[in-house]
C-alpha positions as CSV (number, residue, x, y, z in Angstrom):
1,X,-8.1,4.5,27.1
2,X,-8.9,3.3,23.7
3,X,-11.2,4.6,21.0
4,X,-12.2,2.4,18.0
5,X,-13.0,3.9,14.7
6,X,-16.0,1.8,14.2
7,X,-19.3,2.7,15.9
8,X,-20.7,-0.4,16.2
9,X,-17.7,-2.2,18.5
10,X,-17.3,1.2,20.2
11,X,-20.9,0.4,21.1
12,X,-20.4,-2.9,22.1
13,X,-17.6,-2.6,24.2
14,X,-19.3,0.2,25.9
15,X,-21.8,-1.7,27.3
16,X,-19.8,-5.3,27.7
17,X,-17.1,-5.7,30.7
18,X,-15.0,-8.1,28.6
19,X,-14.4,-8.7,24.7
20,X,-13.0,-12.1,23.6
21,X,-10.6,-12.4,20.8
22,X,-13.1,-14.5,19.0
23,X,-15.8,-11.6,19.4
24,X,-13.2,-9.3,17.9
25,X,-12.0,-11.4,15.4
26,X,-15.5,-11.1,14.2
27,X,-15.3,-7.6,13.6
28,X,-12.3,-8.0,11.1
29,X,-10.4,-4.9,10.1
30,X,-10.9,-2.1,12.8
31,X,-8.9,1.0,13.7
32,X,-8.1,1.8,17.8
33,X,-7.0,5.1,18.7
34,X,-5.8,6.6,22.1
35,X,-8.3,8.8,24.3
36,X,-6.1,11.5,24.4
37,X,-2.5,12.0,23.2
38,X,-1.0,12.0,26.6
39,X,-2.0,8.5,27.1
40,X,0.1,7.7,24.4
41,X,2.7,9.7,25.1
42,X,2.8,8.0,28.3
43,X,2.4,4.9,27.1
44,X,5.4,5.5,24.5
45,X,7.6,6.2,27.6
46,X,7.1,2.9,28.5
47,X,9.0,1.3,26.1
48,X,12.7,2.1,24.7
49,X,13.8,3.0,22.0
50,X,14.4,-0.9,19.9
51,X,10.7,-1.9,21.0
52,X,9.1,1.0,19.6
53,X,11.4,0.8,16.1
54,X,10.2,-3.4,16.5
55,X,6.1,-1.6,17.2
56,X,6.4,0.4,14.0
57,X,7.7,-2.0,12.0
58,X,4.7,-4.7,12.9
59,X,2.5,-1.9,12.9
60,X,3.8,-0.8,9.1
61,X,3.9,-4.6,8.3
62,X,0.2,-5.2,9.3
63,X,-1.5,-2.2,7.6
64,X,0.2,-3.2,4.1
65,X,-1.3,-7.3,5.1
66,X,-4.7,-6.5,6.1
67,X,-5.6,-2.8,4.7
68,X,-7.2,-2.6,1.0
69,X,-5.1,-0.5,-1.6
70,X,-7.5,2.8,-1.0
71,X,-7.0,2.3,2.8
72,X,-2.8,1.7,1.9
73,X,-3.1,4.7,0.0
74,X,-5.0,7.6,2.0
75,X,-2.3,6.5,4.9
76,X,0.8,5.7,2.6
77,X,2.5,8.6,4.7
78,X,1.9,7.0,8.2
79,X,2.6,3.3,6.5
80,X,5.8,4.8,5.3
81,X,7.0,6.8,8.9
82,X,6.0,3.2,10.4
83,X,8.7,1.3,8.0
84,X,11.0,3.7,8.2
85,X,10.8,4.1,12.6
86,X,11.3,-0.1,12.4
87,X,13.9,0.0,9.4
88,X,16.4,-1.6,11.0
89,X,14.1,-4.7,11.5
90,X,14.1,-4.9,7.9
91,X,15.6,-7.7,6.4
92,X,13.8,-9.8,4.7
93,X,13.3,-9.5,0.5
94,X,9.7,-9.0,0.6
95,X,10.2,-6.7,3.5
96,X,12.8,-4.7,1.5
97,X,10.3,-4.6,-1.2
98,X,7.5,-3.2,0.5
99,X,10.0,-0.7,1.9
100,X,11.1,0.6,-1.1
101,X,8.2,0.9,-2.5
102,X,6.0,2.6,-0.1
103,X,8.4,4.9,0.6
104,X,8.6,6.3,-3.3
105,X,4.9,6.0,-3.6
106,X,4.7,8.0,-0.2
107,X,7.3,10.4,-1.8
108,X,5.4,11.0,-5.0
109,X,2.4,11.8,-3.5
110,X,4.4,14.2,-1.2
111,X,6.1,16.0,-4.3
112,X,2.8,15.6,-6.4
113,X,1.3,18.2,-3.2
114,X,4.4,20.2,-3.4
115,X,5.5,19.0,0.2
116,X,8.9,19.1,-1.2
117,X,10.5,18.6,2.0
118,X,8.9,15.5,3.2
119,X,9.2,13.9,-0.2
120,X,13.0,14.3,0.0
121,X,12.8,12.4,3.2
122,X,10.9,9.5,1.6
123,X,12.5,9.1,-1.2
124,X,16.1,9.1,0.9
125,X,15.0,6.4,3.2
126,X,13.4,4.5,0.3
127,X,16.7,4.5,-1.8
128,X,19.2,2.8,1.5
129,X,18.0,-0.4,0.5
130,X,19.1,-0.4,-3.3
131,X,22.5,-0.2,-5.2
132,X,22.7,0.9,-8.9
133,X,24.1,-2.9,-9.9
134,X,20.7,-4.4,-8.7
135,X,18.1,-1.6,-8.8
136,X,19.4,0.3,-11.3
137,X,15.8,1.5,-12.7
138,X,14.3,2.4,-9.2
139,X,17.8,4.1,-7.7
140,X,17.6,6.1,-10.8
141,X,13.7,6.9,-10.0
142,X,14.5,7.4,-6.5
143,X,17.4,9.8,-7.4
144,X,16.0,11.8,-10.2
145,X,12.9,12.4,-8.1
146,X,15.0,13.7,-5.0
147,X,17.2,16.1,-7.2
148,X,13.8,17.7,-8.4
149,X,12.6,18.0,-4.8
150,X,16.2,19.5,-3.7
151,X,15.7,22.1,-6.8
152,X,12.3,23.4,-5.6
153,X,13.1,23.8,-2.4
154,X,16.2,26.2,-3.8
155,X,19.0,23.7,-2.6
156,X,20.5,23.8,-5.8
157,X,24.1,23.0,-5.0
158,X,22.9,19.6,-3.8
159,X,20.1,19.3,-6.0
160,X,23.1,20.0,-9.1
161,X,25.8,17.6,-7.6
162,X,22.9,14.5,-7.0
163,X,22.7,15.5,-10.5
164,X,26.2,15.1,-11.7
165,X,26.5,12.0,-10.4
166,X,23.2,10.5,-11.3
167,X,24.8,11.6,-15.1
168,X,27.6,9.8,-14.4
169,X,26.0,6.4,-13.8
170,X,22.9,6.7,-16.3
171,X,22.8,3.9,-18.6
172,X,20.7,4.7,-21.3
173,X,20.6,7.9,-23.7
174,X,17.6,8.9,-22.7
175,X,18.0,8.7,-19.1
176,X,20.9,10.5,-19.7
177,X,18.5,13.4,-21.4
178,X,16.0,13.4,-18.8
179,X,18.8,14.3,-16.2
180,X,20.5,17.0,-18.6
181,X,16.6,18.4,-18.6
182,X,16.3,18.7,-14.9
183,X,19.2,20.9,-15.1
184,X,18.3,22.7,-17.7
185,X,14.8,23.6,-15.6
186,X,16.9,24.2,-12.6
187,X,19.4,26.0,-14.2
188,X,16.5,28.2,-16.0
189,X,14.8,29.2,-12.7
190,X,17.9,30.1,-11.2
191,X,19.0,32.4,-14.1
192,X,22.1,30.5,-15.1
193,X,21.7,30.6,-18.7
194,X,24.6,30.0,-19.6
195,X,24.6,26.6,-17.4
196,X,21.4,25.7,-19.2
197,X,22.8,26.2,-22.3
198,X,25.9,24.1,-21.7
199,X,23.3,21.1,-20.5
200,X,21.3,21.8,-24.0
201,X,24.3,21.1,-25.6
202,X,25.3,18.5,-24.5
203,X,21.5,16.6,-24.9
204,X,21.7,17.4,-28.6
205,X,25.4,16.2,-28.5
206,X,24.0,12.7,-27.4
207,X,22.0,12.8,-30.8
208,X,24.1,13.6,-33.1
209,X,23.5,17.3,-32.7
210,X,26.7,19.6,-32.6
211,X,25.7,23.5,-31.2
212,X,28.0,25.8,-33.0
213,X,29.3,28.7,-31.1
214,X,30.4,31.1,-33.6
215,X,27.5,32.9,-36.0
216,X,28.4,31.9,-39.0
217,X,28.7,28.5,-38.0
218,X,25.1,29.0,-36.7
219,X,23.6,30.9,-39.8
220,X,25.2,28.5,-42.4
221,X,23.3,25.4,-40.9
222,X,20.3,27.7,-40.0
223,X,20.0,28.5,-43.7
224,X,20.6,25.0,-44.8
225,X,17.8,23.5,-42.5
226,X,15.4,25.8,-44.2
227,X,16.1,24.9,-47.6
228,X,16.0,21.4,-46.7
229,X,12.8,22.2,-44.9
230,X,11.2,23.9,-48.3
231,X,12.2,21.2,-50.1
232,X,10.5,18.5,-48.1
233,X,7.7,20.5,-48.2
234,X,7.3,21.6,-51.6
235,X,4.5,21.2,-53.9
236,X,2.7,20.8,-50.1
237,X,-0.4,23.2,-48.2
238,X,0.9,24.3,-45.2
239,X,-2.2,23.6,-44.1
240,X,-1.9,20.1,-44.1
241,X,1.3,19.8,-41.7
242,X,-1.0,19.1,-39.0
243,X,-1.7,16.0,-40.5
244,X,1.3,14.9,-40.9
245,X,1.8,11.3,-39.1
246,X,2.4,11.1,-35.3
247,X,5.6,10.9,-34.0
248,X,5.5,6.9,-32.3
249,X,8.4,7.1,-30.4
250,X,8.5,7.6,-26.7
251,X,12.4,9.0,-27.0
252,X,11.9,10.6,-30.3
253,X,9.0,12.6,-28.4
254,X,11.3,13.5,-25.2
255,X,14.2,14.7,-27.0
256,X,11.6,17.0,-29.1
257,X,10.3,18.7,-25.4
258,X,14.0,18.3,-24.7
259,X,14.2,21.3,-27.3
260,X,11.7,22.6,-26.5
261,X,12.5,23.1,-22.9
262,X,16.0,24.3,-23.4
263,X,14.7,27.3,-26.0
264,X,13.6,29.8,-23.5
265,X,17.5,30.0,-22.3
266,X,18.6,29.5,-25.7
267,X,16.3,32.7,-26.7
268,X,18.1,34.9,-23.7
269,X,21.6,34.0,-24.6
270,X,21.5,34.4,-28.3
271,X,18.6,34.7,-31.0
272,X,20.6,33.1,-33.4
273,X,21.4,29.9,-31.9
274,X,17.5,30.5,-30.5
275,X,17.0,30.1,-34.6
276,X,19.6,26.9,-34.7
277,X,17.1,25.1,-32.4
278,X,13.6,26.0,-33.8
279,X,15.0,24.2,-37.2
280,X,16.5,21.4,-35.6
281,X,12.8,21.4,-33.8
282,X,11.3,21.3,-37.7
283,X,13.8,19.1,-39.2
284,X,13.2,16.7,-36.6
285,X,9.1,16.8,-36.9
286,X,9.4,16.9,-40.5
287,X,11.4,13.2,-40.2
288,X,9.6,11.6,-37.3
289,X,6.2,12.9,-37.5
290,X,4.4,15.5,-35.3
291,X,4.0,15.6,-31.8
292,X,2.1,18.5,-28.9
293,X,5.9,20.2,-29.2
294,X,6.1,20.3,-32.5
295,X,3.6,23.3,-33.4
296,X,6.1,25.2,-31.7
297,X,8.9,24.6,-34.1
298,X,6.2,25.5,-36.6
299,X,5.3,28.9,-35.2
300,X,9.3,29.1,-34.6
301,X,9.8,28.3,-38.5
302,X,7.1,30.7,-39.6
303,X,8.5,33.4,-37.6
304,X,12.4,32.8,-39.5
305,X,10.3,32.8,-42.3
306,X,8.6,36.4,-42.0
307,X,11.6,38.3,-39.8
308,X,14.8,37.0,-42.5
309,X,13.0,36.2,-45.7
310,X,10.5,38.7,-45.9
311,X,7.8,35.6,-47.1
312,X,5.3,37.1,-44.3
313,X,2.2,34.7,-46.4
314,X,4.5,31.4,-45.3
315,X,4.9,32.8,-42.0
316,X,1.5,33.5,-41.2
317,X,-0.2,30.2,-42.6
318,X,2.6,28.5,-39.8
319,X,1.5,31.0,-37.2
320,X,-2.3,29.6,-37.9
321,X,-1.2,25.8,-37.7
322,X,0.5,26.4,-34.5
């Protein structure tokens, strides 16, 4: 009733009546499978419901003991089902551990193949073991992840209120920011401008940045960031900005695509305030360095340039660095 996955014992126990557990010791690390699927189904219906939970979860427990990473990984989904059918036989820390783990690896991979559906399923049964006082880092992962996976599959409600609260309880600035741009990519895809706006406003609010509201407001600094801008760069080729020095920082460079990801809305909901962000884009590659986003706020500059000031020459050398 049993087929092995190597060819060589399947051989063997072919033509022998009787296999010691020293012979198959021997073998080391081989893979059994049933005949047919109605054997197992049959033998399934031989046990209830607390053995097979206790099956999966020795079955889930051996694989991650005796399997090499590339065989953990090209079955991290069935190692993950196994964990998660025996759950409630995990207890112990290193169990917990494994759990947690294999189930936002198994997640990842799901999401990463746009099985959107299955990943939320992971990375829900990966996150019942932790609370935000100690896991904060991988509840966060686990959470952030499954709010991406609700947006794609269009459960947006869900997707915003995981959201909300995961906003609520982030501890840093920057995890802070990369919540407020999930929202601002959900809210972009759904058409909810406006809602995408609001969250771009309140990611440049958490550096320093305050998004006027009114057009003069908006022009006045508009126009003030480009003097400033011409000043730093007087006396300078244009030419050269590309070799300006590279931006280091791993938060300076996310708030930058934080910009950059909140324009396109920005750009539908007023070209002025679109204007606002290119030169906060600049003003903030001109002080930190240059980054892959940061030819955009170029193009964006040389654009303001040609369109309000008429200096088409400045505007076209940008446009050629970009």
């Amino acid at each position: 009733y049993l087929l092995t996955h190597d060819e060589n014992l399947d051989h063997y126990s072919r033509s022998s009546q009787t296999i010691s557990d020293l012979e198959l010791n021997r073998v080391g690390n081989v893979r059994f499978q049933f005949s047919h699927d109605r054997i197992r189904q049959a033998c399934l219906s031989m046990v209830n419901d607390e053995q097979l939970a206790l099956i999966n979860f020795r079955a889930g427990k051996f694989k991650l003991k005796n399997y090499s990473p590339s065989e953990i990984e090209e079955e991290i989904f069935l190692i993950a089902n196994h964990l998660n059918m025996g759950s409630q036989f995990i207890k112990e820390k290193e169990d917990v551990e494994s759990a947690v783990e294999i189930n936002f690896r198994a997640g990842k991979k799901a999401m990463d193949s746009t099985a959107y559906d299955s990943a939320i399923t992971y990375f829900s049964k990966g996150k019942q073991f932790l609370n935000f006082n100690d896991h904060y880092r991988q509840l966060y992962d686990f959470c952030l992840q499954g709010a991406a996976c609700k947006y794609q599959t269009g459960q947006y409600a869900e997707a915003e209120n995981d959201l909300n609260e995961l906003y609520a309880i982030s501890q840093t600035r920057l995890d802070k920011l990369e919540v407020l741009m999930l929202k601002v990519y959900m809210y972009t895809s759904n058409e909810e401008k406006e809602k995408a706006v609001e969250s771009g406003r309140t990611g440049f609010r958490l550096y320093g940045l305050y998004m006027p509201k009114n057009k003069a407001a908006i022009m006045m600094i508009v126009f003030k960031d480009i003097i400033k801008a011409r000043w730093i760069l007087r006396g300078k080729r244009m030419d050269r900005l590309p070799d300006r020095p590279v931006m280091k920082d791993a938060e300076q460079r996310r708030f930058l695509e934080f910009a950059l990801a909140v324009s396109p809305p920005i750009y539908q909901y007023d070209q002025n305030l679109f204007a606002w962000d290119v030169m906060k884009m600049v003003s903030y590659s001109l002080k930190y360095g240059n980054n892959g986003v940061a030819s955009f706020g170029y193009i964006g500059y040389g654009m303001i340039l040609a369109q309000g000031f008429a200096d088409y020459k400045a505007g076209k050398k940008l446009a050629d660095i970009g």
